[in-house]
C-alpha positions in Angstrom: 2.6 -24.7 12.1 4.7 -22.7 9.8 4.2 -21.5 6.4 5.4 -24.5 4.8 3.4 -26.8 7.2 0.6 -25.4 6.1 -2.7 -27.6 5.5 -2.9 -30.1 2.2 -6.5 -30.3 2.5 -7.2 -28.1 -0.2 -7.2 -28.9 -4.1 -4.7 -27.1 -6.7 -7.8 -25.3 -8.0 -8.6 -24.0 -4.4 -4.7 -23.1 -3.9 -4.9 -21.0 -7.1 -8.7 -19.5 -6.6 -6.9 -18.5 -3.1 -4.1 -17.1 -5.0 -6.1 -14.8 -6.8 -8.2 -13.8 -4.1 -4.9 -12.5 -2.6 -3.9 -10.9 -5.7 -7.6 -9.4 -6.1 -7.6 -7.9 -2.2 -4.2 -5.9 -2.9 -5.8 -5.0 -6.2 -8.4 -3.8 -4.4 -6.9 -2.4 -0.9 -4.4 -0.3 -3.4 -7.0 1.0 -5.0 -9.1 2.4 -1.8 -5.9 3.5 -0.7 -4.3 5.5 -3.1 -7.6 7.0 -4.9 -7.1 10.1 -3.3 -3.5 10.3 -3.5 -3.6 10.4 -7.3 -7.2 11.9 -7.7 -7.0 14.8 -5.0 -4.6 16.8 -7.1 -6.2 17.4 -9.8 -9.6 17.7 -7.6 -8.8 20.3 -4.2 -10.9 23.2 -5.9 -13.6 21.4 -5.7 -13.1 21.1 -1.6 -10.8 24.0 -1.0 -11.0 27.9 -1.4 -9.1 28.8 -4.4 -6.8 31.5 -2.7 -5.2 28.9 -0.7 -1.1 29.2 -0.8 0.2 26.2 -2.6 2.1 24.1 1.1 -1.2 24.4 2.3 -3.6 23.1 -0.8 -0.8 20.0 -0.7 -0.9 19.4 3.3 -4.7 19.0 2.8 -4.3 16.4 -0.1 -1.9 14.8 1.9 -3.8 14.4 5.3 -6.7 13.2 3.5 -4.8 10.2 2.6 -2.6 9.8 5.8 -5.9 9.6 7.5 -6.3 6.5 5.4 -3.1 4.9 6.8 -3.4 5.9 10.5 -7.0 3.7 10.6 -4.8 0.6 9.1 -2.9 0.0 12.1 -6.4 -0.1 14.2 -7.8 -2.7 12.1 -5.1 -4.6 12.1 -5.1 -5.1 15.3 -9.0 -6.0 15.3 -9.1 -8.3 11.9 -5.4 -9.6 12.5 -7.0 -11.3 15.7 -10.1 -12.0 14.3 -8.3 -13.8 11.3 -6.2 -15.9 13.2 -9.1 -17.0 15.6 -12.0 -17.4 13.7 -10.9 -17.4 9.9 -9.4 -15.7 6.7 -12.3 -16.0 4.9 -14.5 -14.7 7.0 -12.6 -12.0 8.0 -12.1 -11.1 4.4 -16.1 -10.9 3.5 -16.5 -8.8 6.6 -13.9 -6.3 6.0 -14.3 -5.9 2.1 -18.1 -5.1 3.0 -17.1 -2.9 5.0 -14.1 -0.6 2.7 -16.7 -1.4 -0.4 -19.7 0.7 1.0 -17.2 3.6 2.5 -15.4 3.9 -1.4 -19.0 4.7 -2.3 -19.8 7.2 0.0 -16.9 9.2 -0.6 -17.6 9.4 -4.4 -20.9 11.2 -2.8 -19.5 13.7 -1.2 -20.7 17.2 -1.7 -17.4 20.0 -2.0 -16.5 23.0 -0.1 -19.6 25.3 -2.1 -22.1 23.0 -0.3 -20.8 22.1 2.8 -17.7 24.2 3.3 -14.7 22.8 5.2 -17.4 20.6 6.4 -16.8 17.8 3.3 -13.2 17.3 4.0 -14.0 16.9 7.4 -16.2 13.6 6.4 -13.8 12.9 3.7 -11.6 12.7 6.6 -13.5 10.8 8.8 -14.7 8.0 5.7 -10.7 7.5 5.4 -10.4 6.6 8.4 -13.3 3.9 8.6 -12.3 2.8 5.5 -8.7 2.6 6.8 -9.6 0.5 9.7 -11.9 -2.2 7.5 -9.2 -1.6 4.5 -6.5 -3.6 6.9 -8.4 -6.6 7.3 -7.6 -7.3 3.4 -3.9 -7.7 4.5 -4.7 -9.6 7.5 -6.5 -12.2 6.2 -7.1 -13.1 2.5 -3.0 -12.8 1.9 -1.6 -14.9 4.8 -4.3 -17.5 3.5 -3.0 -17.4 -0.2 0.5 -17.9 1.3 -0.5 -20.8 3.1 -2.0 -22.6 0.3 0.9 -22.1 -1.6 3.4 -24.7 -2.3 7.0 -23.9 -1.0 8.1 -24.0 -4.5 5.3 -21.6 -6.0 5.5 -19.2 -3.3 7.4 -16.6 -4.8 5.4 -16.8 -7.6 2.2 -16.2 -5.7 4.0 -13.1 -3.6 4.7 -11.8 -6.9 1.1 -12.6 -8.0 -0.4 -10.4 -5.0 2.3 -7.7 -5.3 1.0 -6.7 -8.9 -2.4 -6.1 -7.5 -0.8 -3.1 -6.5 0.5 -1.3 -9.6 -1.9 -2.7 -11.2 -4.6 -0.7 -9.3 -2.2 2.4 -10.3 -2.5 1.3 -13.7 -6.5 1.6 -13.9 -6.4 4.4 -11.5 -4.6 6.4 -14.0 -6.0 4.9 -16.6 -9.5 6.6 -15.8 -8.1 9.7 -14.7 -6.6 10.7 -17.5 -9.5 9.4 -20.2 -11.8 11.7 -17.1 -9.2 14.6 -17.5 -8.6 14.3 -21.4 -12.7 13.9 -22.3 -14.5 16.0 -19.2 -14.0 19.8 -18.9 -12.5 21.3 -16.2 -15.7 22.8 -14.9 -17.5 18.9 -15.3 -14.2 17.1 -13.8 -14.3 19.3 -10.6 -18.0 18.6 -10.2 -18.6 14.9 -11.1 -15.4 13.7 -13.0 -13.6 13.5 -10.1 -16.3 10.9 -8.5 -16.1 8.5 -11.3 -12.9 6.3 -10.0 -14.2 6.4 -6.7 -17.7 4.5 -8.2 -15.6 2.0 -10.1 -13.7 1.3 -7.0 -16.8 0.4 -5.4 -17.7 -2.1 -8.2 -14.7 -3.4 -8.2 -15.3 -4.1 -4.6 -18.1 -6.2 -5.2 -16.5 -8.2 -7.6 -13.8 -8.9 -4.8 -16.6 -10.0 -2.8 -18.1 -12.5 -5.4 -15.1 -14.0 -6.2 -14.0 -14.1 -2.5 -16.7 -16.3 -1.6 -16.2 -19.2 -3.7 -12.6 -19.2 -1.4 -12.1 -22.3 0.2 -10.4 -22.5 3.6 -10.1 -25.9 6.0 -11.6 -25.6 8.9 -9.4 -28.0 10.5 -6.2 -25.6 9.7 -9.0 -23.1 12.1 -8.7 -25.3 14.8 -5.1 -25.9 15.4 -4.5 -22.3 15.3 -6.6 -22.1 18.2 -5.4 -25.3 19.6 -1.9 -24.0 19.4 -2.1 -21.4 22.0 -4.8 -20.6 24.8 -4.2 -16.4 24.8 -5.5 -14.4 21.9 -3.0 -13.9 19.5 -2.7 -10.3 19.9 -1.4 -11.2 23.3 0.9 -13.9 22.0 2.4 -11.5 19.5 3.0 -9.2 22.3 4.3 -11.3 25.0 6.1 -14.6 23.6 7.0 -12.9 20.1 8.0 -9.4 21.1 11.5 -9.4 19.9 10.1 -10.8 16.5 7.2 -8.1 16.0 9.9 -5.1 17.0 12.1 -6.7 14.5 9.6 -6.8 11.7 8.2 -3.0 13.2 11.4 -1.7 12.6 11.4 -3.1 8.5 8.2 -2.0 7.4 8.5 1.3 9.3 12.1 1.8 7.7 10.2 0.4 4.3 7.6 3.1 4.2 9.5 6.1 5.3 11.5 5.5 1.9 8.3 4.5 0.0 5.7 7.0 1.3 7.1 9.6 -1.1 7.3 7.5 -4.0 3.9 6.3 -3.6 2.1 8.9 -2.6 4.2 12.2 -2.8 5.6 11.9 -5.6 2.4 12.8 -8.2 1.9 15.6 -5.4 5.4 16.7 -5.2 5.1 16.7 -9.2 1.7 18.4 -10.1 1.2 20.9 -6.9 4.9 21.9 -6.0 7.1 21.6 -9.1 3.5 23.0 -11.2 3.5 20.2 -14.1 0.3 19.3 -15.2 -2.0 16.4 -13.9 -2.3 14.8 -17.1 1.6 14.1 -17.1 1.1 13.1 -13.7 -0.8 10.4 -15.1 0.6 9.1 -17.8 3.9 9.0 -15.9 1.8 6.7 -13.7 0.7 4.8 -16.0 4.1 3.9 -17.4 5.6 3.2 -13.8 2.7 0.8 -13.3 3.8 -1.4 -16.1 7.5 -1.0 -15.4 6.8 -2.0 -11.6 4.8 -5.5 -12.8 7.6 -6.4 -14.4 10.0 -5.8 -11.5 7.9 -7.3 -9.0 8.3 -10.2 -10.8 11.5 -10.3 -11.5 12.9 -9.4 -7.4 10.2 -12.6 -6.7 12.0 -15.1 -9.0 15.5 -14.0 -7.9 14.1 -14.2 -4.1 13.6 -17.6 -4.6 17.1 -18.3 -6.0 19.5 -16.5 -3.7 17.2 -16.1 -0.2 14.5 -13.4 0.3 16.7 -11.8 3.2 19.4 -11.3 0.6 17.7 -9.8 -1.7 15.8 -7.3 0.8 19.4 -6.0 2.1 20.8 -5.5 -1.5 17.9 -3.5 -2.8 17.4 -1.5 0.3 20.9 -0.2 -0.6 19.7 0.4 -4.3 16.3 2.6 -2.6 18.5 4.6 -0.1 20.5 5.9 -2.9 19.3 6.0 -6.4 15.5 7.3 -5.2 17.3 10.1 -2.9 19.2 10.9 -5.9 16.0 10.5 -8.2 13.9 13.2 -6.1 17.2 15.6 -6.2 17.3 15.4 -9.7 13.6 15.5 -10.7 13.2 19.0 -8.5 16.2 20.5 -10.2 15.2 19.7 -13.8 12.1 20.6 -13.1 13.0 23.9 -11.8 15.1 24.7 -14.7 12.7 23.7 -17.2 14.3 20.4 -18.3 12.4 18.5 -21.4 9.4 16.5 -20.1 10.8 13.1 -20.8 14.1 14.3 -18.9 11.5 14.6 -15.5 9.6 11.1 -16.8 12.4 9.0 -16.6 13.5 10.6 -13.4 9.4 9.9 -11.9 9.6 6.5 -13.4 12.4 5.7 -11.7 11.4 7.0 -8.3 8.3 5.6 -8.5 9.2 2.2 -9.6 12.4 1.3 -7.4 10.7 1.3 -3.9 7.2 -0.8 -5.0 9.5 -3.8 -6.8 10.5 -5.5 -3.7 6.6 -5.6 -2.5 5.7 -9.5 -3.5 9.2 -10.5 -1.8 8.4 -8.3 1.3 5.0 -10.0 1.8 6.3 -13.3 1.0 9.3 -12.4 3.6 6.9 -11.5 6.5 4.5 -14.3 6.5 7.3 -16.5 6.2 8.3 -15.3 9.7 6.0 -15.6 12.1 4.3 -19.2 12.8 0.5 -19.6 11.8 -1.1 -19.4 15.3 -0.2 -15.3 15.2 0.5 -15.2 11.5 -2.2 -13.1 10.7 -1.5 -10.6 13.7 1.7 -10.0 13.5 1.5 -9.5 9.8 -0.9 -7.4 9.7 0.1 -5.5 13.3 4.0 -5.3 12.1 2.6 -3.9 8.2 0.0 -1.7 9.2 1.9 -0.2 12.3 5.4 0.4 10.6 3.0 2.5 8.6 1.8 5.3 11.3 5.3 7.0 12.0 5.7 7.3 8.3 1.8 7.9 7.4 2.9 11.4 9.5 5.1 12.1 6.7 3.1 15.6 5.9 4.2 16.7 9.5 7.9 15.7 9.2 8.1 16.9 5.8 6.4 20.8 7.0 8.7 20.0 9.8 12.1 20.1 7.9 10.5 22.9 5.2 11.6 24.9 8.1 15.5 24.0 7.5 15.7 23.4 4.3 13.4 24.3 1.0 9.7 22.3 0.7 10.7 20.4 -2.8 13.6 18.8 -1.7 12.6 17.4 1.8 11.6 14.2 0.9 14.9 12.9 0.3 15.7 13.4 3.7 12.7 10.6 4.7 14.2 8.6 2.1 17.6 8.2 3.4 16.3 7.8 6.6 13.8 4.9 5.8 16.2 3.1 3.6 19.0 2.3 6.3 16.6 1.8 8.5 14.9 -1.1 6.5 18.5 -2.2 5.4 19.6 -2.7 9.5 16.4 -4.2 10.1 16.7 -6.7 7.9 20.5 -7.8 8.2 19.6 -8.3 11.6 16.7 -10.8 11.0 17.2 -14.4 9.6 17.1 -15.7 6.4 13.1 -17.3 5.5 13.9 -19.0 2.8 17.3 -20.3 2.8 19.2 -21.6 -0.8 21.0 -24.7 -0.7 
């Protein structure tokens, strides 16, 4: 059954409920996600000695959130299978349970006075529980909005679930800048930091209300299994292994370029180059909205000229103006450029790599058939994630040849060819006639 075949026995209402719940799941997987990349800047003292050199405070903000991504390929594997075998929905419930509870305990956490090194050690370990139950809402609730969808309305509902992204960015930053603007220092380091990390938690329960009133046939269950005998892990692996190596090869080439917009750059910005966290977030704030209306835009024209031509185009665009972006933003920072001179440099680095997302999820659904749909999209996302989830080694690795601010755009260049080589090579999902 492909995407298009997909079963009519739900209602427009349960198509659009679905829709939402897609929309709601990246809202909410963003959120888990990210937190630390945006929060753990402005909140290291509060886990780290204070006489740390700078490369050092930064690689320990940045392997508490690659931590994150390295438990997403595990539960892909685990809820991708379980998805396609025994349902979307029930996946879903059982993995947002799961990321909702681990949100909270992290917002308990004690710092380094209490516990010494010893809380980012269980920082470390929550991330990567809550990376492995975190993957399940890609590998279940999205492939299920998608196949609810009408052909003609699918764009429409990739954009739709791409926007839960920035839009968690948006109330990320939202509430850490009110936290950094209204608590003091002293209050934010001890219980300002915690307060997105609670709200994330709420927000996870509301996921799981509205998640339950999701309908899903159980008839479009059974011919998934029907269709093939073998779990579909080892379908994916055996009869579709050109297909998952060709979509490995995307995402991985995707997220080396994206990593260090998405979750270097407010790093890069507030710990390297020495600006201040509240810019940091304001800066987010405005790429948010810019990226909403992008995603939707780079939907809508997907649908018009092919999501394959699109991709290759704006992998072109990322290879080149993001590189050039980074370059730019390090030397105006460096020689004390105006602050709206770096914000328009941030916004556009952050904002160029995330606008393609509702085409890109649109674009790998649409490839592989529903028996393995939810493995291989969650296997071929979460797995084209690990090489560049690493990026803190490669990026301490090239530090050695070249100065610490600037080697990011060396991933960049990298990861946007890749993706652009990957993709010309693959077919065309939704062709124009």
């Amino acid at each position: 059954m492909t995407l298009s075949e997909s079963t009519t026995r739900v209602t427009a209402a349960d198509e659009r409920r679905s829709a939402r719940g897609g929309a709601f799941s990246m809202f909410v997987d963003s959120f888990d996600v990210y937190l630390p990349a945006l929060v753990l800047p402005a909140a290291m003292a509060y886990f780290m000695p204070p006489d740390l050199p700078t490369p050092i405070r930064a690689t320990f903000t940045t392997v508490l959130f690659t931590v994150g991504l390295l438990g997403r390929p595990i539960g892909s594997v685990i809820f991708g299978n379980l998805s396609d075998r025994i349902g979307r929905k029930r996946v879903t419930m059982l993995s947002g349970w799961g990321f909702t509870i681990v949100t909270l305990l992290m917002g308990l956490l004690p710092g380094y006075a209490a516990w010494g090194y010893g809380g980012i050690a269980v920082f470390a370990v929550l991330r990567l529980i809550g990376g492995i139950f975190l993957a399940g809402g890609y590998a279940a609730p999205i492939p299920l909005a998608l196949e609810q969808a009408r052909p003609h309305r699918r764009g429409r509902v990739g954009a739709l679930i791409g926007i839960g992204a920035p839009g968690s960015f948006l109330l990320m930053n939202v509430l850490l800048f009110g936290v950094l603007e209204t608590v003091p220092h002293d209050g934010f380091l001890s219980w300002g930091w915690r307060v997105p990390f609670f709200v994330g938690f709420l927000l996870g329960l509301v996921y799981l209300w509205h998640y339950s009133k999701v309908v899903e046939d159980e008839e479009s269950i059974k011919q998934r299994r029907a269709a093939s005998t073998r779990q579909p892990v080892v379908e994916l692996f055996t009869t579709h292994r050109k297909l998952i190596t060709s979509v490995f090869l995307f995402t991985c080439g995707y997220w080396f370029a994206t990593q260090m917009s998405v979750s270097f750059l407010t790093t890069l910005l507030v710990q390297v180059l020495g600006r201040s966290a509240t810019l940091g977030s304001v800066l987010e704030i405005v790429s948010s909205i810019v990226t909403i209306g992008m995603i939707v835009v780079l939907a809508e024209i997907s649908q018009r000229i092919g999501r394959r031509a699109l991709l290759m185009r704006w992998a072109l665009v990322m290879t080149v103006v993001v590189a050039a972006a980074f370059v730019l933003l390090v030397v105006a920072a460096r020689n004390g450029a105006p602050e709206w001179v770096i914000g328009v440099l941030y916004v556009v680095a952050k904002v160029v790599p995330s606008a393609p997302l509702g085409v890109i999820l649109v674009y790998l659904n649409e490839r592989f058939p529903s028996s393995v749909r939810a493995s291989g999209y969650g296997i071929g996302y979460m797995f084209g994630l690990i090489l560049p989830g690493l990026y803190t080694v490669w990026l301490l690795a090239l530090s050695a040849l070249m100065p610490y601010e600037f080697t990011p755009v060396v991933l960049i260049l990298f990861g946007g060819l890749l993706m652009f080589t990957a993709v010309r090579r693959g077919p065309e999902t939704h062709p124009v006639r």
